[in-house]
C-alpha positions in Angstrom: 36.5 -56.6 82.7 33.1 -57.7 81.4 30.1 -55.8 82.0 28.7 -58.5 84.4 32.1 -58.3 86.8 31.7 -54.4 86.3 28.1 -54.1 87.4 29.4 -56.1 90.5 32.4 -53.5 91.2 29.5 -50.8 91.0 28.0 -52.2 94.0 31.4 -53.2 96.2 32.5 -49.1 95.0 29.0 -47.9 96.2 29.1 -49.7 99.8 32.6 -48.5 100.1 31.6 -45.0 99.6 28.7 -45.4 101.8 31.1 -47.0 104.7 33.7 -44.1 104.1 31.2 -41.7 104.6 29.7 -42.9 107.6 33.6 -43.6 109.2 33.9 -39.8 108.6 30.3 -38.9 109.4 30.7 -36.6 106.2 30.5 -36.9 102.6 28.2 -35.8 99.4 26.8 -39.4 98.9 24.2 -39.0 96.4 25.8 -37.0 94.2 28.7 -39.7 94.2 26.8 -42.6 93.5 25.4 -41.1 90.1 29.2 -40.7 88.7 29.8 -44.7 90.1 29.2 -46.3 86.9 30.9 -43.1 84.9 34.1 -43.4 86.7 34.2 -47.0 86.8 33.9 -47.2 82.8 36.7 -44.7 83.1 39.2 -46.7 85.3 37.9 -50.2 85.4 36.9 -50.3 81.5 40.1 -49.5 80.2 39.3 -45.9 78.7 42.2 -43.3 80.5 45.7 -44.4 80.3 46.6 -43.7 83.7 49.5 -46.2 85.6 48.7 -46.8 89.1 52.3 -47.4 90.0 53.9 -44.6 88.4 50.8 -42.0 89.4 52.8 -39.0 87.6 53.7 -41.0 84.4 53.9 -38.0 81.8 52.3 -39.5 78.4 49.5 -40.0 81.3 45.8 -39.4 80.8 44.3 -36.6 82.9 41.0 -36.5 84.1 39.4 -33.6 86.4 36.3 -34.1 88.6 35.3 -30.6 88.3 32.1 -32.1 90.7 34.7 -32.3 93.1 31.8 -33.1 95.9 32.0 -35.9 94.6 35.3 -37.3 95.8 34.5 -39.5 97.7 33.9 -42.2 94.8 37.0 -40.8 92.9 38.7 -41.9 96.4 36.9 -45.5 96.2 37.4 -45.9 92.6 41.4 -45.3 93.1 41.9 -47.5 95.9 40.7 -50.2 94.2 42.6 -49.9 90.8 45.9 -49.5 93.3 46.5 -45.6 93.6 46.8 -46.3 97.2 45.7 -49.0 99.9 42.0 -49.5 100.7 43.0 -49.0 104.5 43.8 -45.0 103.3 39.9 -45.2 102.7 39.1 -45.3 106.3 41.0 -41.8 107.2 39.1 -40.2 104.8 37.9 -36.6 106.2 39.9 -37.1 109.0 42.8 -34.9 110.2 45.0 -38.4 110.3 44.5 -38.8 106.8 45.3 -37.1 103.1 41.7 -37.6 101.3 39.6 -33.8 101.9 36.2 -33.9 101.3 37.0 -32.2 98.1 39.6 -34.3 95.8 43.6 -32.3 96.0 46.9 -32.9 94.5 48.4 -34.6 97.4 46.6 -37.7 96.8 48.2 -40.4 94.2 46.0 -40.1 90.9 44.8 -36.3 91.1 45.6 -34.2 88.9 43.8 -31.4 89.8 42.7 -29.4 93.0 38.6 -29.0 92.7 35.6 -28.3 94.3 34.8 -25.2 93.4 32.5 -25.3 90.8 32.9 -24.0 87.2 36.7 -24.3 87.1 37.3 -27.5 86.4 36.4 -27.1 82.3 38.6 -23.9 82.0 41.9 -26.2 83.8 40.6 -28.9 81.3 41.2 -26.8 78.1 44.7 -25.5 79.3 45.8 -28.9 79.4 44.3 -29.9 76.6 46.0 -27.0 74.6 49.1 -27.8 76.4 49.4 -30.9 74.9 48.4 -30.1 71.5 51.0 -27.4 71.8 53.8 -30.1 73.0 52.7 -32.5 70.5 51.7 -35.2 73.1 48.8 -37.8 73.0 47.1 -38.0 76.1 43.4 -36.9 76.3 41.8 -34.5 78.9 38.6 -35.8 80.1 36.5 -33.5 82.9 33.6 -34.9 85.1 31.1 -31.9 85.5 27.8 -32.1 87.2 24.5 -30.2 85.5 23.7 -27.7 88.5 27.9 -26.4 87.6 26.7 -26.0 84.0 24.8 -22.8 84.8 27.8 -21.0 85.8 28.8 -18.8 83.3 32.6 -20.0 83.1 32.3 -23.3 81.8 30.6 -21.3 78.6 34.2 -19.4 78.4 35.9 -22.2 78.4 33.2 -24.1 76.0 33.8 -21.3 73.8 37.8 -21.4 73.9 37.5 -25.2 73.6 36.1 -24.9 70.4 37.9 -22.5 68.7 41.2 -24.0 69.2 40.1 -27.1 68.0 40.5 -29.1 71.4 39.4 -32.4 69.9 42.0 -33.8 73.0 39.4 -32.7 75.1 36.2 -34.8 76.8 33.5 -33.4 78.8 31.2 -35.4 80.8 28.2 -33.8 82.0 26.8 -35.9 85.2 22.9 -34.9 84.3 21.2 -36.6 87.8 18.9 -33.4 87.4 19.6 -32.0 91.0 21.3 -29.2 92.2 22.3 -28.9 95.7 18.8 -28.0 97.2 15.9 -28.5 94.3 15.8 -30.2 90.9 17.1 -28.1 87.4 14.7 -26.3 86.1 12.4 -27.9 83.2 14.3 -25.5 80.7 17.4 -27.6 81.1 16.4 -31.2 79.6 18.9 -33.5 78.5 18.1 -32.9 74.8 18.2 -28.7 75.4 22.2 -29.0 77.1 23.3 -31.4 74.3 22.1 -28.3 71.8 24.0 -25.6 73.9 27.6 -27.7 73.8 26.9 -28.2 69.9 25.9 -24.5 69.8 29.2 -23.6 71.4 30.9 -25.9 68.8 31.2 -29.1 70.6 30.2 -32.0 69.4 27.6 -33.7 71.6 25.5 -36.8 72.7 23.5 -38.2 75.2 23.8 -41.6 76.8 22.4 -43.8 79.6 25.2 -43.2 82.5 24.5 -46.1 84.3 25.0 -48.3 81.0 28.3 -49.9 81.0 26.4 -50.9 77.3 26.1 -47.6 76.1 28.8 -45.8 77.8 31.3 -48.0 76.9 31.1 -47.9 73.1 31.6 -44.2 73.2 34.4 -43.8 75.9 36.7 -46.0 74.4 36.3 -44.4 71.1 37.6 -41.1 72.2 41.4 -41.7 71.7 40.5 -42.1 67.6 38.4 -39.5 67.1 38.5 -38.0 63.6 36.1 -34.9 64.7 38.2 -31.5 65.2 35.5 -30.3 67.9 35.9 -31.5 71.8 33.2 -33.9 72.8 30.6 -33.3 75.6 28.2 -36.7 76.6 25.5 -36.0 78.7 25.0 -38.4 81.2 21.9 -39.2 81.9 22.1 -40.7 85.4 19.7 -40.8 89.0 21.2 -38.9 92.0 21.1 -41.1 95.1 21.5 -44.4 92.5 21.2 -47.8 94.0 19.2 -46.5 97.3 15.5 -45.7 96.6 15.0 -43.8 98.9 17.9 -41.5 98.0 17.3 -41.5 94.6 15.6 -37.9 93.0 15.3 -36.9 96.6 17.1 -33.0 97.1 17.9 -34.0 100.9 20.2 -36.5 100.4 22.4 -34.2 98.7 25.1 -33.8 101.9 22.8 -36.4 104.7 24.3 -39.1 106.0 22.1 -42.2 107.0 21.1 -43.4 110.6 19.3 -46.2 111.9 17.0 -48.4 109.7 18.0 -46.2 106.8 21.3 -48.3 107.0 20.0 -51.6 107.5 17.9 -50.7 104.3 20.4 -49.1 102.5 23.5 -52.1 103.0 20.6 -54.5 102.1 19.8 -53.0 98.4 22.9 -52.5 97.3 23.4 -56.5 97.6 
């Protein structure tokens, strides 16, 4: 897909995920429409090798959304490259229905239970090393958010990553600068994180997150890296994106829109 037609699926995945969560009357929306364009580069522009049809394919791809708040996009994102039917959306948080509030292994292209943050790196590097140790050539690419970066067992795992030489291994930080109630501290810039994962031994970068531009150059380069290190890319993205009066505001983190906050919502994301 070109960058125009993917800029257009940004918007179709972001009115999906608003309609899901308003079917359901639950749902983290902000903090799924930062990752929109991420995941969409991801699935839509080519980068995992992942087979719709044959979710378990072995020589598979893995990817974890260790922000696992964030399913709700995940869930949109996989309808529409054919995981499952779109109509599956609509049972979404609903006891009728297989999609949680937090992503789990009973739904067709997740690999990994999540939603407690911190884990999600640690699961990352075990099947990163897995394959290294079975000789196979699919990547491991994790979806972390910047508030789960201050727990201390992403570190552990940063740490391991490195000195096993996990180059199979992607990080993706989603840097929207919020946490669940406040922003990150000033201490925590963009520039400051990229130094900690290269401190840890990572080789690291920032990029625009809502670039298909710039995020696409780098993504579909990871397969050939040379580079023994993993790779973090810090995101640089705007919680609440594509709704102004979500964006950088802390109580949109788990509110669902009412009233005129609809009408005005549906009507930007045009």
């Amino acid at each position: 897909m070109i960058v125009g037609e993917l800029k257009e699926k940004a918007k179709l995945i972001r009115k999906k995920i608003l309609d899901m969560a308003l079917s359901a009357g639950s749902g983290h929306i902000a903090s799924a429409f930062s990752c929109v364009e991420i995941l969409i580069s991801l699935y839509h522009g080519g980068v995992l090798r992942v087979k719709p049809n044959n979710p378990t394919y072995n020589k598979r791809d893995r990817f974890i959304l260790s922000k696992g708040h964030a399913a709700i996009a995940l869930y949109a994102i996989l309808a529409d490259c054919g995981f499952f039917p779109d109509s599956v959306l609509v049972r979404f948080a609903k006891e009728t229905g297989h999609l949680g509030v937090h992503p789990e292994m009973t739904t067709p292209g997740i690999d990994v239970l999540s939603g407690s943050l911190g884990h999600g790196l640690s699961v990352g590097s075990g099947l990163a090393l897995a394959a290294k140790l079975n000789r196979e050539k699919y990547i491991t690419v994790v979806l972390l958010g910047d508030g789960e970066c201050q727990e201390g067992m992403i570190w552990e795992a940063a740490r391991f990553s490195s000195q096993r030489r996990l180059n199979n291994l992607v990080a993706i930080v989603d840097y929207n600068k919020l946490s669940a109630t406040d922003f990150l501290k000033e201490g925590l810039s963009a520039g400051i994180l990229r130094k900690k994962w290269e401190a840890f031994g990572w080789e690291s970068m920032v990029v625009d997150g809502h670039s298909f531009d710039k995020l696409l150059p780098i993504l579909n380069k990871i397969h050939k890296r040379v580079s023994y290190k993993p790779l973090a890319i810090i995101a640089s993205t705007t919680k609440g994106k594509g709704v102004s009066f979500m964006e950088n505001n802390p109580i949109w983190h788990y509110r669902i829109p009412v009233g005129n906050e609809l009408k005005f919502a549906f009507r930007e994301m045009k």
